[in-house]
N, C-alpha and C positions, 0 to 999 in steps of 0.2 A: 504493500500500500504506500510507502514513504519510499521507493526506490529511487535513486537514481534518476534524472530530468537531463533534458538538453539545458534549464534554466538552473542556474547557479541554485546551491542549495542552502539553509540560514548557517549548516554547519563548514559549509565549502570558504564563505565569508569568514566565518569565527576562527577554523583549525586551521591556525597557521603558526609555523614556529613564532614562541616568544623570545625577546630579541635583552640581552642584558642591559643594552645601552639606550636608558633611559634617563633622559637629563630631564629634572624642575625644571620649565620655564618661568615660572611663577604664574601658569596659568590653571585655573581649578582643575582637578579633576572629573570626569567623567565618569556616569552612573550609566547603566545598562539594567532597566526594571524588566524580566519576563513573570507573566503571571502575575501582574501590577495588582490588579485591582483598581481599587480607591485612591493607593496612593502612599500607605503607610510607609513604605518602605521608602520610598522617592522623595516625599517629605524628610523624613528622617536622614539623606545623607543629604539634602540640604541644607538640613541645621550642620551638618558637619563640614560643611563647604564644597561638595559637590555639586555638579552641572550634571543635571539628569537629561540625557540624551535621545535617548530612544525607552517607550515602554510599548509594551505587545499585553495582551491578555484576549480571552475568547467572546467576553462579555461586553457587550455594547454598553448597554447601562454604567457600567461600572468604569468601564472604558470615557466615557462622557466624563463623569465625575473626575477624573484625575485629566480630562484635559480642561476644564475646568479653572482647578489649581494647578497646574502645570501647563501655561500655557505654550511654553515655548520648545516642550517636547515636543520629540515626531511619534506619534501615537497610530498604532497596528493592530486591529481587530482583527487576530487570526487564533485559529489551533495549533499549538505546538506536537511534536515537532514541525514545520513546515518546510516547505521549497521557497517557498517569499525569499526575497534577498531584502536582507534589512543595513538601512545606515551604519552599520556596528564602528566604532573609531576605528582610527589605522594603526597598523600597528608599529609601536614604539610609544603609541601615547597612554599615559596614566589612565587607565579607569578602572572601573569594580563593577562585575557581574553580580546581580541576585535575582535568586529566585524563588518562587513559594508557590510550586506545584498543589492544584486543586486537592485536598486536603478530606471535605466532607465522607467522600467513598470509605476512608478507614479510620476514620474519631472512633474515640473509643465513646463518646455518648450515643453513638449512630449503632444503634444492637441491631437493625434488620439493614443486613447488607447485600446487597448483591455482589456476587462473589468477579462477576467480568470486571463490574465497574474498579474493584478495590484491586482487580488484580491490574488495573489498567492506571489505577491510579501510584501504586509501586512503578508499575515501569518508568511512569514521566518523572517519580523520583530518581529511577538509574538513570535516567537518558540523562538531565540534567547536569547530576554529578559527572558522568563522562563528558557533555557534554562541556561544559566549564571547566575542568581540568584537561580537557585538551584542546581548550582555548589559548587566544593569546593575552587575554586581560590582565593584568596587573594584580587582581585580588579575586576573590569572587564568596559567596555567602549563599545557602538555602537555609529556610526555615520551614518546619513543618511539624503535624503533633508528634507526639512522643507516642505513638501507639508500637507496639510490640513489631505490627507488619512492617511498620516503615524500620526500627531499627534491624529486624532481619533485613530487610533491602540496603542498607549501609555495608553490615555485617557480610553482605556477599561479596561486596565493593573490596573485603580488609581479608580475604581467603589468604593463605598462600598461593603464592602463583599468579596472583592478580597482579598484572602492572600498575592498577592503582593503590596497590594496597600501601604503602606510606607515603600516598599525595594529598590525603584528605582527612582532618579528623573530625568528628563529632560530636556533640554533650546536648545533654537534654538538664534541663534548667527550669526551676519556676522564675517568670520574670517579674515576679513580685520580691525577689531578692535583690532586683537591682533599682527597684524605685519605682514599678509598674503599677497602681494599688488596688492591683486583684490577683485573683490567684489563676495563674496562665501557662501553664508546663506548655514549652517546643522543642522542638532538637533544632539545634543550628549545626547547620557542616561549614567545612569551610577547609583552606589550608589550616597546614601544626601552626603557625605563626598565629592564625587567626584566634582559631579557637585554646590557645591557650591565654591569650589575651581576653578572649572573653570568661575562661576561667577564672581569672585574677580578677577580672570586678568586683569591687567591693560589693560587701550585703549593705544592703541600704534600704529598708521595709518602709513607704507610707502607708497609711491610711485613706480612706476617701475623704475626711477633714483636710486633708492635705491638698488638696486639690480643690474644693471644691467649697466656700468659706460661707455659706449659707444653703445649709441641707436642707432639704424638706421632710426630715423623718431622724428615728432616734438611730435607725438602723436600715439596712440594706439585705436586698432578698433577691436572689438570682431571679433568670428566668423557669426555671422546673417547675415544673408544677407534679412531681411526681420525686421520688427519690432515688437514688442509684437503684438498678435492679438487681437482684441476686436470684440462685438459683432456686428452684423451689425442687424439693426434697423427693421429685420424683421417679429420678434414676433413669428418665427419659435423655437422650442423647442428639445430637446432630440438631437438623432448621426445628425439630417438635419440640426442644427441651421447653421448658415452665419458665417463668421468670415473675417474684414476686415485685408489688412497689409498693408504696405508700404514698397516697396520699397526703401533698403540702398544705395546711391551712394557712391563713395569715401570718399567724405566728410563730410558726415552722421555719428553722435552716437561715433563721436570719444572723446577719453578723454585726457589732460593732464599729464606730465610725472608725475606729482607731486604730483599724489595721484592715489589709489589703480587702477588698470585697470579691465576690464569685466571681467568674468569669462569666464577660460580656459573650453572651454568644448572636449568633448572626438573624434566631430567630424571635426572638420576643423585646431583648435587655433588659435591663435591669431595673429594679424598685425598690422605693422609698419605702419602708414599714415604719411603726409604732407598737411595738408586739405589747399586748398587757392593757391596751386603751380602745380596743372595741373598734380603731381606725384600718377603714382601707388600706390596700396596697395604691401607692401611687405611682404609674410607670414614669421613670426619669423620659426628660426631655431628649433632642436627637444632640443638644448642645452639651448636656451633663454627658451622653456617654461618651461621642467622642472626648470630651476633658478627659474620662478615664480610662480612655483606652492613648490619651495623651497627645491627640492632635493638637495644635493650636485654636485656638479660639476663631482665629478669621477662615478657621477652613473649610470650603463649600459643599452643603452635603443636598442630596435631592430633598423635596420637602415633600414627597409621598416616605410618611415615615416607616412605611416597611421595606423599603430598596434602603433606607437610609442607616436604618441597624442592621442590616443583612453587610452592605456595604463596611459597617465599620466594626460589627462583631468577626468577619473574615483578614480584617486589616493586621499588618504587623504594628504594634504600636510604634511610632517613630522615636520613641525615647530610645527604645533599643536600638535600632540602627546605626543612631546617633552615638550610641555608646562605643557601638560594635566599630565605627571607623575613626572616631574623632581623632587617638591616638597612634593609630598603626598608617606605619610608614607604607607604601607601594610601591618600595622598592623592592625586586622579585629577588629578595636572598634563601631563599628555602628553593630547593630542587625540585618542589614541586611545580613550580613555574618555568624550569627552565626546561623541563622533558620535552621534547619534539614530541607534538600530536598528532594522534591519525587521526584519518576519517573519522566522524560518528555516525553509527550505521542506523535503522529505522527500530525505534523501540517494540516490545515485542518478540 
């Protein structure tokens, strides 16, 4: 299906030997968003001083919204992998590849899965990691959840005998240790330079008081309306097993202002409670959650409010990004950069 084209292909562009002699001009570096979204991520190395150049993603909708705020990217509605030939910089120049392959097909809150989808959703995470380490970018980053499947898909990458296996490392992290203030476990890959940098961030825990200096409630309540499921005690196996929940009343699974809140997800977000006073739940505004998923304040979201949590419960918060490049150099000293790459072939 992704064979070979008489038209150049996005990987024909990208794998090209990386070259050691890169000199600062003093000019920003370059971003390279696939599987943008909204924008969190493109945001986020703008705060760190990057020029975000090219973003792609499959979503129109969401595609919009980051051209939006990003107006002076060149923006590509397509499916990856593609034949599209895209802008990518030249090589010899600074930038940093990321990515955050569609993710939903293997969340671990996702229990009814379809097994093509999730298996297709792994591959665009190996394609990815090959693809970007046998690129010629300067740095490169994926984010994505920490479910079991996606770390066996790493895990295949770090075999013996793999040529990739010491070009890439990985860690999975709550990013509410580094200042996020909810609770958000991802795996980020990246080069050893990268992710041991993001190792070394310090812990740094807020609260949603921290963020957000006139609440409307004593406390905050995800969006479940149901509680983790567990097994039910039936000894049935495979798609029939059981699965018990509970129902969440108002006053249910709520948490304190004063330390990180649940995780914003893409379908409802997040509420204001009063647990103990007979008061509704009040769904936050589309302005509170991007605050606490950490965009800034001027950043433009649709104002049909369910593209608009969808859009930023899927988003990387840009505090991280910000984190993950502010300090590290792009100068390609790890060998991981310097391997001659080959082709990257059609995932699958």
């Amino acid at each position: 299906m992704y064979g070979r084209t008489m038209q150049r292909s996005i990987w024909e562009f990208v794998g090209r030997r990386a070259t050691d002699e890169r000199k600062d001009d003093g000019t920003k570096p370059k971003f390279v968003d696939l599987f943008c979204g909204i924008g969190g991520a493109s945001q986020g190395a703008i705060e760190a001083g990057y020029d975000v150049t090219v973003a792609v993603d499959s979503c129109a909708r969401a595609l919009d919204v980051h051209k939006k705020n990003h107006a002076r990217t060149q923006h590509f509605c397509l499916n990856l992998p593609s034949h599209m030939p895209l802008p990518l910089p030249a090589e010899g120049e600074r930038w940093h590849l990321h990515g955050s392959p569609p993710c939903t097909a293997v969340s671990l809150a996702n229990q009814v899965r379809d097994e093509d989808k999730r298996d297709h959703a792994c591959d665009l995470v190996q394609w990815f990691l090959k693809f970007a380490m046998d690129s010629h970018c300067t740095s490169w980053s994926m984010e994505q959840v920490a479910a079991p499947v996606i770390l066996r898909a790493c895990e295949e990458l770090k075999k013996p005998g793999s040529p990739y296996r010491h070009r890439f490392e990985y860690m999975a992290r709550d990013l509410s240790e580094i200042g996020v203030p909810q609770r958000r476990r991802r795996l980020i890959a990246g080069p050893p330079k990268l992710i041991a940098h993001f190792k070394r961030l310090p812990t740094k825990r807020l609260g949603i008081r921290d963020y957000i200096a006139e609440p409307r409630g004593t406390h905050v309540r995800g969006s479940s309306l149901w509680s983790c499921p567990r097994r039910a005690p039936t000894g049935i196996k495979g798609p029939q097993k059981k699965w018990i929940y509970k129902f969440y009343g108002d006053d249910d699974a709520c948490r304190p202002l004063n330390v990180p809140g649940p995780t914003i997800t893409a379908t409802r977000g997040m509420n204001w409670a009063t647990p103990g006073t007979g008061t509704k739940l009040i769904e936050m505004s589309i302005q509170e959650s991007a605050i606490l998923q950490t965009f800034p304040a001027t950043y433009r979201f649709p104002a049909i409010r369910r593209r608009a949590i969808r859009g930023i419960g899927n988003a990387l918060p840009p505090l991280v990004m910000r984190k993950l490049l502010s300090p590290v150099s792009l100068r390609p000293d790890s060998p991981s950069l310097r391997r001659p790459p080959g082709p990257i072939g059609p995932i699958g």
